[in-house]
C-alpha positions as CSV (number, residue, x, y, z in Angstrom):
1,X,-17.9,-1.5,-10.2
2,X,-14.5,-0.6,-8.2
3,X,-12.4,-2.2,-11.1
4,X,-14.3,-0.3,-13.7
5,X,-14.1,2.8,-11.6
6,X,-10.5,2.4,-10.9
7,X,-9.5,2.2,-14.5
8,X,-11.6,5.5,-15.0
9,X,-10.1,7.3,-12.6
10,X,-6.7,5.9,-13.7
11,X,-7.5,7.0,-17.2
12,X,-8.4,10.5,-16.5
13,X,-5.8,11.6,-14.1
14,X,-3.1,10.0,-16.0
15,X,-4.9,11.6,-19.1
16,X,-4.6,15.1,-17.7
17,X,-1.9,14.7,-16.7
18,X,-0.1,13.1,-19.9
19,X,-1.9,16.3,-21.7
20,X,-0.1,18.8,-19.9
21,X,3.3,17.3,-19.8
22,X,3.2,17.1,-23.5
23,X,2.0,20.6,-23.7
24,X,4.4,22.0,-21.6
25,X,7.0,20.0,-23.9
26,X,5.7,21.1,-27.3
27,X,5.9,24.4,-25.7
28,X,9.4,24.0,-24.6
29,X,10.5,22.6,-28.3
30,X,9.4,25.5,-29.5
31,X,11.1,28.2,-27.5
32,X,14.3,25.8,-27.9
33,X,13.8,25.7,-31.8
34,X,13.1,29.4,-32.1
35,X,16.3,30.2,-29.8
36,X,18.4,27.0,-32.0
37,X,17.5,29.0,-35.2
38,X,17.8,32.3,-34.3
39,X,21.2,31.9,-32.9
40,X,22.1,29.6,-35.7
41,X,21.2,32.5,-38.1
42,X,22.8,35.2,-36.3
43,X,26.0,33.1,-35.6
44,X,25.9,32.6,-39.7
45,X,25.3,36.5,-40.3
46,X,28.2,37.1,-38.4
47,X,30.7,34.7,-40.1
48,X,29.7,36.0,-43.4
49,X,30.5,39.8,-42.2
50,X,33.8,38.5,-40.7
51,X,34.3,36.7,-45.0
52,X,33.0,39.7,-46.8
53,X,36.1,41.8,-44.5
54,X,38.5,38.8,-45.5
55,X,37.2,39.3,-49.0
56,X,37.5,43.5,-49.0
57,X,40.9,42.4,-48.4
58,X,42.2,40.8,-51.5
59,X,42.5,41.0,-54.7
60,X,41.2,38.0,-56.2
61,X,39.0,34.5,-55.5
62,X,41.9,31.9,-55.7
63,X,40.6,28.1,-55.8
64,X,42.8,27.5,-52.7
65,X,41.2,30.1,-50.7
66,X,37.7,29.5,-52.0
67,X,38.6,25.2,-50.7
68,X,40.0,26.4,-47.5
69,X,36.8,28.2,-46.7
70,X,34.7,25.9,-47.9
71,X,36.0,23.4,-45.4
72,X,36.4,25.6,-42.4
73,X,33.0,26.5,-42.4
74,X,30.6,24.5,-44.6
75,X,30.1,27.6,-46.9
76,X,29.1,26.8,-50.2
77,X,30.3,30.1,-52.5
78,X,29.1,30.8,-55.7
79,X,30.4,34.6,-57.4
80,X,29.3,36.0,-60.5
81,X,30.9,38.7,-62.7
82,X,28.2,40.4,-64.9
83,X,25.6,37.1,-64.4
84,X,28.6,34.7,-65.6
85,X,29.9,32.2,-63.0
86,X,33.5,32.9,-61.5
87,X,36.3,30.1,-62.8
88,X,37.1,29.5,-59.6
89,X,34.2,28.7,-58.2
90,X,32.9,26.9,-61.0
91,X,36.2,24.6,-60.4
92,X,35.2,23.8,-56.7
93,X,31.2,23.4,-56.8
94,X,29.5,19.8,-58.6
95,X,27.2,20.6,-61.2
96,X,24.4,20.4,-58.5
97,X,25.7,22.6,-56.6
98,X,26.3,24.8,-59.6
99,X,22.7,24.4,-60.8
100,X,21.5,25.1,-56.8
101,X,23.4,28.3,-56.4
102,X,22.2,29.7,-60.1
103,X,18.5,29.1,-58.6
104,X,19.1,31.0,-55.6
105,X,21.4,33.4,-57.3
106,X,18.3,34.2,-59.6
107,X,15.9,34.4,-56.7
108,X,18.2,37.3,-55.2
109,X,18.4,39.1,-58.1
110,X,14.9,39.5,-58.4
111,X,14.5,40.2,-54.4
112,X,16.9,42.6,-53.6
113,X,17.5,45.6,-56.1
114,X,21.2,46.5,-54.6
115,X,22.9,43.8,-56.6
116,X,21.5,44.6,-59.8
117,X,22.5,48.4,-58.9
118,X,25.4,48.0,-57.0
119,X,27.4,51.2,-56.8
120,X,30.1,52.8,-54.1
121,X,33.1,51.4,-53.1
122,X,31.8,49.6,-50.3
123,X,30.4,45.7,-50.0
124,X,27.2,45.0,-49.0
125,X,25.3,41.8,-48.1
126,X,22.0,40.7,-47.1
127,X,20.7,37.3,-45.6
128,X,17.8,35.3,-45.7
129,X,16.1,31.6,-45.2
130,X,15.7,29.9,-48.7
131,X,13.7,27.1,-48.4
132,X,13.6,23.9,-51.6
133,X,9.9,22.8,-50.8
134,X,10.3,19.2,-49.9
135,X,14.1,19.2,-49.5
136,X,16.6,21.1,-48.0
137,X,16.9,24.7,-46.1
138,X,19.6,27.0,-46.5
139,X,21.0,30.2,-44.8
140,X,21.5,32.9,-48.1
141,X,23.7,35.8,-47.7
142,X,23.4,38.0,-51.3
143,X,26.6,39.5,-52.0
144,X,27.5,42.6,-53.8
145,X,31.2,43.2,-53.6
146,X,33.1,45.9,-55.7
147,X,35.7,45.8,-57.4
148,X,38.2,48.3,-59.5
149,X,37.3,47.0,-62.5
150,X,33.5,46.2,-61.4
151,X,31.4,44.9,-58.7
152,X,31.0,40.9,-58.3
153,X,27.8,39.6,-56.3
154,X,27.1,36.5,-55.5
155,X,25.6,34.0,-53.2
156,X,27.1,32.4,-49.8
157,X,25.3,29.1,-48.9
158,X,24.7,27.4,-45.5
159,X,22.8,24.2,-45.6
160,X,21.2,24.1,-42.6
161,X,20.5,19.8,-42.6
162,X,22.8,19.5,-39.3
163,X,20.6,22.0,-37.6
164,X,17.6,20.2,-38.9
165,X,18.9,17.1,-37.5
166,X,19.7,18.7,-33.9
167,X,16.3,19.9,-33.8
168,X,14.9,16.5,-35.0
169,X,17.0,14.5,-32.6
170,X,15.6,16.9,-30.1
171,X,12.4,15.6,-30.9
172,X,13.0,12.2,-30.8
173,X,14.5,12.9,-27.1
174,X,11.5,14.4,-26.0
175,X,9.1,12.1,-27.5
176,X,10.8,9.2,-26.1
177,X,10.9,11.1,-22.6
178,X,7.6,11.8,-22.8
179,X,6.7,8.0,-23.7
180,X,8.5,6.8,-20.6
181,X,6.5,9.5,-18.6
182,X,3.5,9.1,-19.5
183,X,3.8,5.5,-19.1
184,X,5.2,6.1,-15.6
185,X,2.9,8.1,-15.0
186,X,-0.2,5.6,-16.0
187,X,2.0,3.0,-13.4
188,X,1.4,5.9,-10.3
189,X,-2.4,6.7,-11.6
190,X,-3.2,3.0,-11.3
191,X,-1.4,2.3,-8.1
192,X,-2.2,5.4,-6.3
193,X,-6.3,5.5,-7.5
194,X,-6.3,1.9,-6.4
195,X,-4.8,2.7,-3.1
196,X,-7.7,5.8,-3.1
197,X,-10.5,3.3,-3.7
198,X,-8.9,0.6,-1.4
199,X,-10.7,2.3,1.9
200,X,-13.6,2.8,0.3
201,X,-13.9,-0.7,-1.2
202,X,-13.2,-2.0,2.0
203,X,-16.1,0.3,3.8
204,X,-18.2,-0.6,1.3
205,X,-17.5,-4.5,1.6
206,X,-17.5,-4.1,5.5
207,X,-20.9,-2.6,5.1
208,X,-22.4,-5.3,2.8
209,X,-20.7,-8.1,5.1
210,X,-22.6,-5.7,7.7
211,X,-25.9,-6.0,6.8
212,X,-25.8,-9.3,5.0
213,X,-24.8,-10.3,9.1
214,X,-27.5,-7.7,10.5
215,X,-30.2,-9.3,8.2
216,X,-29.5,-13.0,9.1
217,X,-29.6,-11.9,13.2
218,X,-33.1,-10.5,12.6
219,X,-34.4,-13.6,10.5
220,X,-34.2,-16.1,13.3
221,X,-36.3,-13.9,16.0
222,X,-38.2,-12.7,13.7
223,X,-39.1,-16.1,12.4
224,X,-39.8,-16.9,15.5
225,X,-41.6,-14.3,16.4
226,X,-43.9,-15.0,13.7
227,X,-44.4,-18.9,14.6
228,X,-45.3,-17.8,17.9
229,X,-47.9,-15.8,16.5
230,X,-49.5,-17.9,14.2
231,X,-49.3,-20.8,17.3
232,X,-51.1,-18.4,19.9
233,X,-54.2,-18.1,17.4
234,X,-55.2,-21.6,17.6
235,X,-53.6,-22.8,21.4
236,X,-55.6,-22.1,24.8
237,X,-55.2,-19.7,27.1
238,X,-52.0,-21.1,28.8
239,X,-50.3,-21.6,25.3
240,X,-51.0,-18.5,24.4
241,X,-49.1,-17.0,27.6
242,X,-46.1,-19.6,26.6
243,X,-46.1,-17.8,23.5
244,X,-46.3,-14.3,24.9
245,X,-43.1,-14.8,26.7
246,X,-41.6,-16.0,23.8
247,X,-42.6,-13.0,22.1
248,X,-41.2,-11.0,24.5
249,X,-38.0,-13.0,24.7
250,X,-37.6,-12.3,20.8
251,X,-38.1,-8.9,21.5
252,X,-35.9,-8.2,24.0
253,X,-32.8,-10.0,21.6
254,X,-33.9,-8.0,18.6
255,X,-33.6,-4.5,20.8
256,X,-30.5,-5.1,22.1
257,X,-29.3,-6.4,18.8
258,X,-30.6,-3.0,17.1
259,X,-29.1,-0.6,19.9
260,X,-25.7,-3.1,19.3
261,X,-26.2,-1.1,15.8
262,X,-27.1,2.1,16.6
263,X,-23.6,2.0,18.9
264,X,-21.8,0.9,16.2
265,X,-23.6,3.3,13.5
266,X,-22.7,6.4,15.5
267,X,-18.7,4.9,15.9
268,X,-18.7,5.0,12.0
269,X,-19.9,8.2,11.7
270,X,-17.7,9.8,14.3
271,X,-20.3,10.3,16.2
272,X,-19.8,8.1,19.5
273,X,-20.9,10.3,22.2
274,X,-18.2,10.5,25.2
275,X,-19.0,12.2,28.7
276,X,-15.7,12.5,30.1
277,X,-14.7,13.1,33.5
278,X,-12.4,12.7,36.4
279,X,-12.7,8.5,37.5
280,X,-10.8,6.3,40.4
281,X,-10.8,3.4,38.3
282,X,-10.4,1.1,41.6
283,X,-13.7,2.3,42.5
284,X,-15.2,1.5,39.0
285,X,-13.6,-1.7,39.3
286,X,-15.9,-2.3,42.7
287,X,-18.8,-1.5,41.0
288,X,-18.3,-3.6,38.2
289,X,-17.3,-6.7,40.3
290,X,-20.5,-6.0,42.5
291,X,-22.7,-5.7,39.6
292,X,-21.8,-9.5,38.3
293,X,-20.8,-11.2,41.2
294,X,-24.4,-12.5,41.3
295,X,-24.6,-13.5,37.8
296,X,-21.0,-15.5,38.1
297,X,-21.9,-17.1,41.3
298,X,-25.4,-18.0,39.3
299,X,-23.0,-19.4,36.5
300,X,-21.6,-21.5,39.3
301,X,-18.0,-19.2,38.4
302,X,-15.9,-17.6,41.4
303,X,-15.3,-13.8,40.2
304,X,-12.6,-11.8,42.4
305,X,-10.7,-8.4,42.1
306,X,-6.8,-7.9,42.0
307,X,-6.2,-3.9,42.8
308,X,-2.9,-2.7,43.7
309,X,-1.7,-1.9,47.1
310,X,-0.7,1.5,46.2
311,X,-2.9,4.6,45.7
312,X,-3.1,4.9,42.1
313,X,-4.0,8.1,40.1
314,X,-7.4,9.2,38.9
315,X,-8.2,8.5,35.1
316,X,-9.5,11.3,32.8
317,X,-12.2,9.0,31.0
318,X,-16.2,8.0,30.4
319,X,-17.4,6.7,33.6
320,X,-20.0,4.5,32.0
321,X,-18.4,3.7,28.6
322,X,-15.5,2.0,30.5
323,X,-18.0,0.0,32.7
324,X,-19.8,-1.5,29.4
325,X,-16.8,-2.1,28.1
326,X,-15.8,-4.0,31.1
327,X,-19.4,-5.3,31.1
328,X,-19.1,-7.2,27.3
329,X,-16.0,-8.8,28.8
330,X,-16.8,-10.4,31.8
331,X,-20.0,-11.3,30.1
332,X,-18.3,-13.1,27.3
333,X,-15.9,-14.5,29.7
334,X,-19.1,-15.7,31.7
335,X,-20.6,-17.0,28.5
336,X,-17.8,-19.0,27.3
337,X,-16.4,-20.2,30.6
338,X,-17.0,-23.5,32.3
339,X,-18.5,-24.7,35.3
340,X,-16.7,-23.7,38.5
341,X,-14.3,-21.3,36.6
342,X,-12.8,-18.3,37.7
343,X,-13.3,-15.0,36.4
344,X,-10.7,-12.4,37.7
345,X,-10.6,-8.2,37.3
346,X,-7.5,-6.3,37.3
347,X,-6.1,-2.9,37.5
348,X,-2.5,-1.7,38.1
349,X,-0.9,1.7,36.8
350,X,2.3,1.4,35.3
351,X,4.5,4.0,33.0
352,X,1.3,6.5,32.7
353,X,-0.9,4.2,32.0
354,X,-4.0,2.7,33.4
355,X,-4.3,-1.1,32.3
356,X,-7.1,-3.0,33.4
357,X,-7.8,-7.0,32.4
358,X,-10.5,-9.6,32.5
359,X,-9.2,-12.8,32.9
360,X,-10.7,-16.0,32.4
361,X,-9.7,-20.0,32.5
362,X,-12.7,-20.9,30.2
363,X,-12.2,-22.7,26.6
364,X,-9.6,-19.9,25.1
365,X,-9.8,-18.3,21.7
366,X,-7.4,-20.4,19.0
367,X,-4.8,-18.3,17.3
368,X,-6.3,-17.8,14.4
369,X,-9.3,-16.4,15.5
370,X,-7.3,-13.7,17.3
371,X,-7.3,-11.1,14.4
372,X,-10.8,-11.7,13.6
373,X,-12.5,-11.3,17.3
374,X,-12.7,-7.7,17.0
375,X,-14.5,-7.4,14.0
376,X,-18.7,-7.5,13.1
377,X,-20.5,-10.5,14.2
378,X,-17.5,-12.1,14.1
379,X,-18.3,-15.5,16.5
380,X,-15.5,-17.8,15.6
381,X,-16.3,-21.6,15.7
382,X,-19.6,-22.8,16.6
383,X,-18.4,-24.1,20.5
384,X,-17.7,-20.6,20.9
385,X,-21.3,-19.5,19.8
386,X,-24.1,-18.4,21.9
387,X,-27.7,-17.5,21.2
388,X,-27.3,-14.4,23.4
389,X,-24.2,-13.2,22.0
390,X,-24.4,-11.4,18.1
391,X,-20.8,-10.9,17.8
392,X,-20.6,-7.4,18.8
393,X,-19.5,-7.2,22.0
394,X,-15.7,-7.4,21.5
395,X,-16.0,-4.5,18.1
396,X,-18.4,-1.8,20.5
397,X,-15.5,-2.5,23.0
398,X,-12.9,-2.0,20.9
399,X,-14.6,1.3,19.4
400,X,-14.7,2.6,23.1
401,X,-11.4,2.2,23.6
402,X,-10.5,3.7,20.4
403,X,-12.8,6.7,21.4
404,X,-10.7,7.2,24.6
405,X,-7.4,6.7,22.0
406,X,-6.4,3.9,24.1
407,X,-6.0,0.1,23.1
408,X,-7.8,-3.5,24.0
409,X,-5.8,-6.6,22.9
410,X,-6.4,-10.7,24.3
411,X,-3.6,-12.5,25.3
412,X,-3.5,-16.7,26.4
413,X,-4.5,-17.3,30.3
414,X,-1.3,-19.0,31.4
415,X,-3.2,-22.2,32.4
416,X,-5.6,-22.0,29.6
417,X,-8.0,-19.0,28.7
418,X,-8.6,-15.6,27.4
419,X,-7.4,-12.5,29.0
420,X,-8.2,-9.1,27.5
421,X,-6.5,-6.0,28.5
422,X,-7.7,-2.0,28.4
423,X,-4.9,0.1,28.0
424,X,-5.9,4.2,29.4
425,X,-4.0,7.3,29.6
C-alpha cells in the first residue's frame, strides 16, 4: 500500500510541478520569440532606411556596390525599371534567386499601390513578413526610388533562416533544460514523498507490531481464564475456589496489562497527563526505597540508597510519574536479579541536572539488546522473560521521561549488571 502510495504521490507532485515549469517556459519562449522578432524586424527596417539614403545618393546600381552590400549585410536586392529586371542585379542573383524575387516583386505590386503610382522626388519603402508556405521566411522592404529619368522599385530581401535557427536552438535549450528538470525533479518527488511516508509507515508498522504483541499478551490469560472456567463446572467445591483464584490471578495481569496500554495510548496521542510541582528528589528517593525494601528483602536482595552529602536543589517535576518510573526499574531489576543481589538507588546533582540511577548486579542486558529495551513488549531472550513482566515497563519509563524532556539510558554495572539512569532539569 505505502509503495503504491508513494509512487502516487511522487507522480502527482512531480506532475504539477513538471506542468508548471513547462508552462512558465512556453511562456517565456514566447515573450523571447516575440521580442527576437520584433527587434530583428526593426533592426532590418532600419538598415534598409540607412540603404535607401545610400541609394538617394548616387547615381546608378553598379555590380560592385550591389556585391559589397550583399555581403555586408545578407541583403538580397532585386530592382526593376518599368517591370524589367536591372542588369546589374540580374548579374549578381542565381536564377533562384531571380525567380524568388520576381514572386515577391509581384506580390508587392499587387499590395501596395505606391509603386505602381510612384510620383515625387522622394523614395519611399514599405516592409513586411513574406512567408513561402513550407520553406523559408523573409523580411520584404518594397522599394520605390525615383529617378530623373523615372522611378525604379524594387524589392530588398532578408532571409530570416539564421533567426529561425536561434529561435529553434532556443528550443532545443529549453527542452533539454526542461528534460533534466523534470527528471530532477521526479528524483526530489520520490525521495522527499518517501521521506513523508517514512514516519507514517513506521507508525503504522509500530502499531501493527503493537497489537499483533497486545493480542498475543491477552491469549494466554485469556486462555486460561477460560480453562479455569470450563474446570470449575465439573470440580468440587475446593477446586472450584483453586480456580477462582486463578481467575482472579488472570485478571489482575490482564488489568494491568490494559492500563500498561492506556499509558502508552495517551503518550501517542500527546496526551500523557503531567501534575507538575516543586519535588526534593532525596525525599522521593526515601519513599521509593521504603516502598520496596520489603519486596527486595522478600526476594532475598539487599536494596540501599546513595544520596549526596550536600543539600541539593528542589526539582520542578511529577511527584508520582517519577516514582513509577523509578518503580518499573527497581522492579525489573528485582525481577531479573539473583539471589542475595544488591539493588542500589542513587541521586546526585551535577551541572543543572538531577540524575538519579537504579543499579543492579543481576544477569545484565547483552549489547545488542540495548537499542531494543526501550521499545513495545520488547523482552529480549527468554532468560530475561517473566510471566509478570509484558515488556512495557522500560517504553512507559521512557515516555515519562520524555514527558519531563529529560533522558533514561542503561549502562554495564561495573562488576556485572544493568544500571539505568534518569536525567531531570
Amino acid at each position: 500500500m505505502y509503495k503504491k502510495l508513494h509512487r502516487t504521490l511522487t507522480f502527482i507532485f512531480s506532475g504539477i510541478t513538471a506542468g508548471i515549469l513547462i508552462i512558465m517556459s512556453l511562456f517565456y519562449l514566447y515573450l523571447y520569440q516575440k521580442d527576437l522578432t520584433e527587434n530583428s524586424f526593426l533592426s532590418f527596417s532600419s538598415e534598409i532606411s540607412t540603404l535607401i539614403s545610400n541609394l538617394e545618393g548616387q547615381e546608378g546600381f553598379s555590380l560592385e556596390w550591389q556585391a559589397k552590400t550583399t555581403a555586408s549585410s545578407s541583403f538580397l536586392l532585386a530592382f526593376y525599371d518599368r517591370n524589367t529586371l536591372l542588369s546589374s542585379c540580374r548579374l549578381s542573383l542565381s536564377e533562384e534567386e531571380i525567380n524568388l524575387a520576381a514572386e515577391i516583386y509581384d506580390y508587392a505590386l499587387s499590395s501596395y499601390p505606391f509603386l505602381k503610382n510612384s510620383s515625387g522626388y522622394l523614395a519611399s519603402h514599405r516592409e513586411f513578413l513574406y512567408e513561402i508556405p513550407g520553406e523559408s521566411k523573409f523580411y520584404v522592404s518594397a522599394v520605390s526610388l525615383p529617378r530623373h529619368f523615372g522611378t525604379i522599385t524594387g524589392v530588398i530581401l532578408y532571409d530570416t533562416s539564421p533567426l529561425e535557427g536561434q529561435i529553434t536552438r532556443q528550443r532545443l535549450r529549453f527542452a533539454l533544460l526542461n528534460a533534466l528538470g523534470i527528471f530532477c525533479l521526479f528524483l526530489f518527488s520520490w525521495f522527499y514523498t518517501g521521506k513523508l511516508l517514512s514516519p507514517i509507515q513506521e507508525a503504522h508498522e509500530k502499531q501493527n507490531a503493537f497489537i499483533a504483541a497486545a493480542s498475543h499478551e491477552l491469549r494466554t490469560p485469556l486462555a486460561v481464564i477460560l480453562s479455569a472456567v470450563s474446570a470449575s463446572r465439573q470440580g468440587n467445591k475446593k477446586e472450584k475456589e483453586r480456580f477462582l483464584n486463578t481467575i482472579e490471578i488472570e485478571v489482575k495481569r490482564m488489568s494491568a496489562l490494559v492500563q500498561d496500554m492506556l499509558t502508552l495510548s495517551r503518550a501517542d496521542n500527546h496526551n500523557f497527563p503531567l501534575h507538575l510541582g516543586i519535588v526534593e528528589l532525596d525525599t522521593l528517593l526515601l519513599e521509593t526505597f521504603e516502598a520496596f525494601e520489603p519486596l527486595s528483602r522478600e526476594h532475598h536482595m539487599v536494596l540501599s540508597v546513595e544520596l549526596p552529602e550536600y543539600s541539593i536543589r528542589r526539582c520542578r517535576c511529577d511527584r508520582e510519574r517519577i516514582k513509577q518510573a523509578l518503580a518499573i526499574l527497581i522492579s525489573n531489576a528485582i525481577s531479573y536479579g539473583k539471589d542475595e543481589g544488591a539493588i542500589v538507588l542513587g541521586l546526585k546533582e551535577e551541572h543543572s541536572r538531577f540524575l538519579l540511577w537504579v543499579k543492579d548486579n543481576g544477569t545484565g542486558i547483552p549489547d545488542a539488546d540495548k537499542p531494543y529495551i526501550f521499545n513495545r513488549f520488547y523482552r529480549g531472550d527468554s532468560s530475561r522473560s517473566q510471566k509478570d513482566h509484558f515488556g512495557l515497563g522500560l517504553c512507559i519509563a521512557k515516555e515519562i521521561m520524555d514527558a519531563h524532556q529529560g533522558k533514561i539510558w542503561v549502562e554495564d554495572t561495573p562488576k556485572g549488571g544493568a544500571s539505568f539512569f534518569l536525567e531531570l532539569k
